[in-house]
C-alpha positions in Angstrom: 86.0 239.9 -48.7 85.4 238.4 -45.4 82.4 236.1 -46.4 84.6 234.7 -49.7 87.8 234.1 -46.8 85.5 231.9 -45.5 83.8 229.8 -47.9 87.3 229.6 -49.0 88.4 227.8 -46.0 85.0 226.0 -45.8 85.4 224.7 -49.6 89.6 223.8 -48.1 88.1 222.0 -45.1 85.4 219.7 -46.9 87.3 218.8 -50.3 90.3 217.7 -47.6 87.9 215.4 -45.5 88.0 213.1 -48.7 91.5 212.1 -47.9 92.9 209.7 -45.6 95.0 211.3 -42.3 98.4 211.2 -42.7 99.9 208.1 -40.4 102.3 208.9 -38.0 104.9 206.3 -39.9 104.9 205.8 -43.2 107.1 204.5 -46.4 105.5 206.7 -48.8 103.1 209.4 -48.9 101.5 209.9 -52.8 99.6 212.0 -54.8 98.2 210.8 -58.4 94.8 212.8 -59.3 94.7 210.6 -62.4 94.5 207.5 -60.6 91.6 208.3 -57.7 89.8 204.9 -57.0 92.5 203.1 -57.9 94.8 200.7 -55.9 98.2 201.3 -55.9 100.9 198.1 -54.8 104.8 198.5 -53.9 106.7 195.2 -54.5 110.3 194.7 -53.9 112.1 193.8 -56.7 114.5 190.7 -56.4 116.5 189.2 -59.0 114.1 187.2 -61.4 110.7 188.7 -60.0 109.2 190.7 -57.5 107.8 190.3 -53.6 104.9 192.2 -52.9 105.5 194.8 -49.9 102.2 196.8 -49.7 99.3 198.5 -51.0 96.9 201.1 -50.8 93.5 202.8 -52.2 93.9 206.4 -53.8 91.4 208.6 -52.4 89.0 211.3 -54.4 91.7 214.0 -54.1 94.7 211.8 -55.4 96.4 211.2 -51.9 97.3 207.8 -50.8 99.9 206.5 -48.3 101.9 203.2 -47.9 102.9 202.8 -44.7 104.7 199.3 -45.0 108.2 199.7 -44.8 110.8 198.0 -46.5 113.4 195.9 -44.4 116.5 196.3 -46.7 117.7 198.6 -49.1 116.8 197.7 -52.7 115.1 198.6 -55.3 111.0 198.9 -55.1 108.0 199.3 -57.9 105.0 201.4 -57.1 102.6 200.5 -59.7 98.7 200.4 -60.3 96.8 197.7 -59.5 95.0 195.8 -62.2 97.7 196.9 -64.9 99.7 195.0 -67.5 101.9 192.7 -65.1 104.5 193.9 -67.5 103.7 197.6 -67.5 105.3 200.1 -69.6 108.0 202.4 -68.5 105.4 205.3 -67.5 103.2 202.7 -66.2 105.6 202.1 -63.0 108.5 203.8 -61.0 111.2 203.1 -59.0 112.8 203.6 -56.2 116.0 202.8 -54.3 115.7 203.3 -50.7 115.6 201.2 -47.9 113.8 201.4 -44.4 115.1 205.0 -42.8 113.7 206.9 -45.8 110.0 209.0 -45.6 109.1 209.1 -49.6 106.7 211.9 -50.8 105.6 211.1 -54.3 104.1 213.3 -57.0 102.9 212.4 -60.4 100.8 214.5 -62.7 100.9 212.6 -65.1 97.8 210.6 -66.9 100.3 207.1 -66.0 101.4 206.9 -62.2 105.3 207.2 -63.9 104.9 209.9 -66.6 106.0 213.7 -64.8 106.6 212.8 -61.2 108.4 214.0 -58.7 110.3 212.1 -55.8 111.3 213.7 -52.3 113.1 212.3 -49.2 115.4 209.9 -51.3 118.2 211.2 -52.8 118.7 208.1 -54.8 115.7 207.7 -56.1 115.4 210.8 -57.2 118.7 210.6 -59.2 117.3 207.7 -61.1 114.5 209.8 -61.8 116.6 212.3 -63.5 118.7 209.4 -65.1 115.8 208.0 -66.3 114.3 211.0 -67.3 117.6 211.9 -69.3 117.8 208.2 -71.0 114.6 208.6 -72.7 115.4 212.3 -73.7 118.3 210.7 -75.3 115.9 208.2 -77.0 113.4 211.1 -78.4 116.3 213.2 -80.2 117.4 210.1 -81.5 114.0 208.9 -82.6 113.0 212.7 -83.6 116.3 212.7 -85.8 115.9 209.2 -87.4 112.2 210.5 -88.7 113.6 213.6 -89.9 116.2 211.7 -91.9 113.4 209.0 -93.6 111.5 212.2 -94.3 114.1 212.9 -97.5 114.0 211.1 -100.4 116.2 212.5 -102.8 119.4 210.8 -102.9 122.2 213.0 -103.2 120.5 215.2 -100.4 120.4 212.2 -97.7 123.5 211.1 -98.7 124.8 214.7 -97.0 121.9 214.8 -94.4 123.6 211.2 -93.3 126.8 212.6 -92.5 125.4 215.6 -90.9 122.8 213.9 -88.9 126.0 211.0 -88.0 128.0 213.8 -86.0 124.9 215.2 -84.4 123.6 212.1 -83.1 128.0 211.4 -82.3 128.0 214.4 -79.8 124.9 213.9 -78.6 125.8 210.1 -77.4 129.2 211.8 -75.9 127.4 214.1 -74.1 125.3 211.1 -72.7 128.3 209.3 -72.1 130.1 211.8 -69.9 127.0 212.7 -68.1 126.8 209.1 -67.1 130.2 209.0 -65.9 129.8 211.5 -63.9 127.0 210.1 -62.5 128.3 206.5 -62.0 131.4 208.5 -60.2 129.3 210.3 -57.5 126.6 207.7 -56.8 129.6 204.3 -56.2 127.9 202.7 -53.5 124.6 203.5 -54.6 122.5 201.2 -56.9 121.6 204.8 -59.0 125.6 203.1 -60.2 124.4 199.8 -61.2 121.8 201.3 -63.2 123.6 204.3 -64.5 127.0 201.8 -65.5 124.6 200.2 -68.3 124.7 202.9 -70.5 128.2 202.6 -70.7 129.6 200.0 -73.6 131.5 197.4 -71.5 134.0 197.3 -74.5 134.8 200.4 -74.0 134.0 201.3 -70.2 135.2 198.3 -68.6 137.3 200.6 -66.0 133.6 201.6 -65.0 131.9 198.6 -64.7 135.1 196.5 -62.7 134.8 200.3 -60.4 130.7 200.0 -59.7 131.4 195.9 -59.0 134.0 196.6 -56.6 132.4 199.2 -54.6 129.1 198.0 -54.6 130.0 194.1 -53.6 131.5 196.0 -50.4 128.8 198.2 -49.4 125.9 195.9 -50.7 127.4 192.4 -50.8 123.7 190.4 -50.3 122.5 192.5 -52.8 121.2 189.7 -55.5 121.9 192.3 -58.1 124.5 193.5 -56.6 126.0 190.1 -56.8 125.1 188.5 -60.2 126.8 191.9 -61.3 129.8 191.4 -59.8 130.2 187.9 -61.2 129.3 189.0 -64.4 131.7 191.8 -64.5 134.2 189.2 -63.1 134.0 186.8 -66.1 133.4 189.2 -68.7 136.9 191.1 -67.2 138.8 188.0 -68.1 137.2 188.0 -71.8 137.6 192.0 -72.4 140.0 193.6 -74.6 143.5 193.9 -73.2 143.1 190.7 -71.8 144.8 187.6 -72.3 142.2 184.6 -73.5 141.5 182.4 -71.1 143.3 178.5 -72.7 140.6 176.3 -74.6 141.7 172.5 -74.9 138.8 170.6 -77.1 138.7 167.9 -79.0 138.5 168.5 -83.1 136.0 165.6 -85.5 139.0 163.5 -85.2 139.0 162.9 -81.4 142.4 165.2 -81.6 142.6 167.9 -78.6 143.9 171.2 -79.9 145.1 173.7 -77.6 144.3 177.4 -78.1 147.7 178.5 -76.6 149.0 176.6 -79.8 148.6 178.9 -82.1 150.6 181.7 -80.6 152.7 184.2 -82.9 149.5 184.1 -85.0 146.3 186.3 -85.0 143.2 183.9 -83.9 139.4 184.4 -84.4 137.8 182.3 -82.1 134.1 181.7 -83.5 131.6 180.4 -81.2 128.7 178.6 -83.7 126.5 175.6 -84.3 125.5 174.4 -87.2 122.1 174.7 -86.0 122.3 178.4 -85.6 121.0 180.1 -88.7 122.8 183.7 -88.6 125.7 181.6 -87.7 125.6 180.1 -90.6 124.9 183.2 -92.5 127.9 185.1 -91.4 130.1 181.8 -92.4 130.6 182.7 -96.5 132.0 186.3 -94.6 134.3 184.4 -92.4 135.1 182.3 -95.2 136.6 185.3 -97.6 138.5 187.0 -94.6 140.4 183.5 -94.2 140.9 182.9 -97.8 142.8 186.6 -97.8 144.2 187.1 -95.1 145.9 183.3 -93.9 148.8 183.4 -95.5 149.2 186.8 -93.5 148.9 185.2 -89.9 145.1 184.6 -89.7 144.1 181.4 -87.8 140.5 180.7 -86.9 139.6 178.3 -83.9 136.0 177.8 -84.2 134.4 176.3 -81.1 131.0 174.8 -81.8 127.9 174.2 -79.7 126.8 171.5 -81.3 125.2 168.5 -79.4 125.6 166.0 -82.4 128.9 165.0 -84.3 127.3 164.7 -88.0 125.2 167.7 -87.9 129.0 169.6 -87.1 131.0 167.8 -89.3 128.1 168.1 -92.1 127.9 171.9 -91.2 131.4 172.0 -91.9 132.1 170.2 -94.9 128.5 172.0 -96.5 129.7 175.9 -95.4 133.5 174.8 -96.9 134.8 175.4 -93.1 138.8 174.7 -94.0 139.7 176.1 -90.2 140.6 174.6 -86.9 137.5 173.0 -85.5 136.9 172.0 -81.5 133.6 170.8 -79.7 133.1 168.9 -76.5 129.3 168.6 -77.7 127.6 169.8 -75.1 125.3 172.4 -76.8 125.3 175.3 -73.9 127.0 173.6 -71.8 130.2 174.0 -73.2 133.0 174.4 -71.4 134.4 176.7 -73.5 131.0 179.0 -74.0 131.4 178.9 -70.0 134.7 180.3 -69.5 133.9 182.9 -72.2 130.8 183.9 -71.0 129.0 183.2 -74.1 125.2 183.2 -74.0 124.3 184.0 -77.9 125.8 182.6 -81.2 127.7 183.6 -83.1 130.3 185.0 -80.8 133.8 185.4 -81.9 137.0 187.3 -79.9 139.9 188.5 -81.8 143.1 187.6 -80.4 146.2 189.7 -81.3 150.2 187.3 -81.6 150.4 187.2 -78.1 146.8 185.7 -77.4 145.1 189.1 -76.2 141.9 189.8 -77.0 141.8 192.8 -79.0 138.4 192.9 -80.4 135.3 190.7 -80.2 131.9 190.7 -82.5 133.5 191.8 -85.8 131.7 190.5 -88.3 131.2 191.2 -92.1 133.3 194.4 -93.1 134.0 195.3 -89.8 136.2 191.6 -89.6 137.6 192.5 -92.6 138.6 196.3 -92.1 140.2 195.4 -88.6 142.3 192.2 -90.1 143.2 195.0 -93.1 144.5 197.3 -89.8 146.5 194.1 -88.7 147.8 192.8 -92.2 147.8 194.9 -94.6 
């Protein structure tokens, strides 16, 4: 028993030599068996693109250590070296940590992101779990849509699309109020900021104007922190409950025409060009919910992005537009899309007799069954 205690330790003592000794300061310490030989590079990731910190080779054994640290908190990608500059999700991870943290990292997975483990951050590894739970969420959901294409006869999926409906239902509540609870414990963390985009805005707005608020405090040069908070700003002044933000244009007659003038009405305001095809497409729709519902209060004021006069007023007269039309022509520079935050077509916002917004994005039957709610 003695003589195997020893080659034991012998066998422990030479297989560790092929590692590099730990440094008495270091940012990460990592250990990725499927990656030995490779290079492994942290970059801090700014707003736009990313600034390379450090990097290091992974020895024999898996071990490898960064020992670069970071100046600020942020957030920072450990990736391999010589790998799509893109990579997949499993291909990378992240952290968010700053320059007081020691990081021991783990992966067993055949990608440096699948099945790792995180140590010494407490925020990074809660966006590891979030993480981890998002693309659980994305499986069931993938696993269930599979199962549903699997049946073919009719009457049978017809059922199996109800049942599968409320499965799928609580399981996204589930996801919701896990997030929540998340968002609420980690508010000046950016685990929040990451955590807050699985929430809808349309419906979550509470939670998004909450991780804006607290996070412009504790991280206001944060670039993310800050094109958040602006974002969340405008979009606050566009969300339901709020009141719509005045639009004075000019229609193909050189007439302005206030938005505010159409108060004691319900307004869809339509953001659209005549060059945008699915705007275009979604016009006959718009078309049939005016031609019912106008004598019941409907006004539309439709707001284009056009750059050229004739190509609008053509666009109009061809689609049988017979609404309120404004455009100060400046494709997407428009004032208007501007104010309203508006950086796809079409766009529309519902705006209740007072000139609130009540809903936005209702297009088809869904514009139809919520007019039907308001007029019936």
């Amino acid at each position: 028993m003695r003589m195997i205690s020893l080659l034991s330790i012998l066998f422990y003592s030479v297989f560790t030599a092929c590692g590099p000794s730990a440094p008495k300061e270091y940012f990460i310490k990592g250990s990725y068996a499927a990656g030995a030989g490779k290079t492994v590079i942290v970059e801090k990731v700014v707003v736009g693109n990313t600034e390379f910190l450090d990097s290091a080779r992974i020895e024999k054994n898996g071990t490898f250590y960064i020992v670069k640290k970071p100046t600020d908190y942020n957030y920072y990608r450990l990736r391999v070296k010589g790998g799509n500059p893109q990579p997949t999700p499993g291909a990378q991870v992240y952290f968010i940590t700053g320059p007081n943290e020691k990081i021991n990292f783990t992966s067993k997975g055949a990608q440096i992101g699948e099945d790792y483990e995180v140590e010494g951050s407490p925020e990074s590894q809660t966006l590891n779990l979030v993480t981890r739970r998002i693309m659980s969420n994305q499986a069931f959901n993938d696993s269930l849509n599979t199962e549903f294409q699997k049946i073919t006869d009719p009457a049978t999926k017809a059922l199996k699309a109800i049942e599968f409906q409320e499965i799928a239902n609580k399981r996204q509540q589930q996801q919701i109020e896990y997030m929540k609870k998340v968002v609420d414990e980690n508010l000046n963390s950016l685990v929040a900021l990451e955590t807050v985009g699985q929430l809808d805005p349309a419906q979550y707005m509470d939670y998004h104007k909450k991780v804006a608020e607290s996070l412009i405090k504790a991280h206001p040069n944060n670039g993310f922190v800050r094109n958040f908070h602006a974002m969340i700003t405008s979009k606050a002044s566009t969300g339901s409950g709020a009141e719509a933000p005045e639009i004075d244009l000019p229609d193909p007659n050189g007439k302005n025409i206030k938005l505010s003038s159409l108060r004691g009405k319900y307004v869809l305001i339509d953001f659209w060009a005549s060059w945008c095809r699915p705007c275009r497409m979604e016009n006959p729709n718009i078309v049939n919910a005016y031609a019912k519902y106008k004598s019941k209060g409907l006004e539309i004021y439709a707001v284009s992005l056009d750059k050229e006069k004739k190509a609008w007023t053509d666009a109009i007269a061809a689609d049988n537009l017979t609404w309120i039309h404004v455009s100060d022509l400046q494709f997407w520079n428009s004032a208007a899309a501007k104010l309203y935050n508006v950086t796809s077509i079409p766009k529309s916002f519902l705006l209740d007799k007072e000139g609130k917004i009540i809903a936005s994005d209702l297009r088809g039957p869904m514009l139809e069954q919520k007019l039907a709610e308001l007029m019936p």
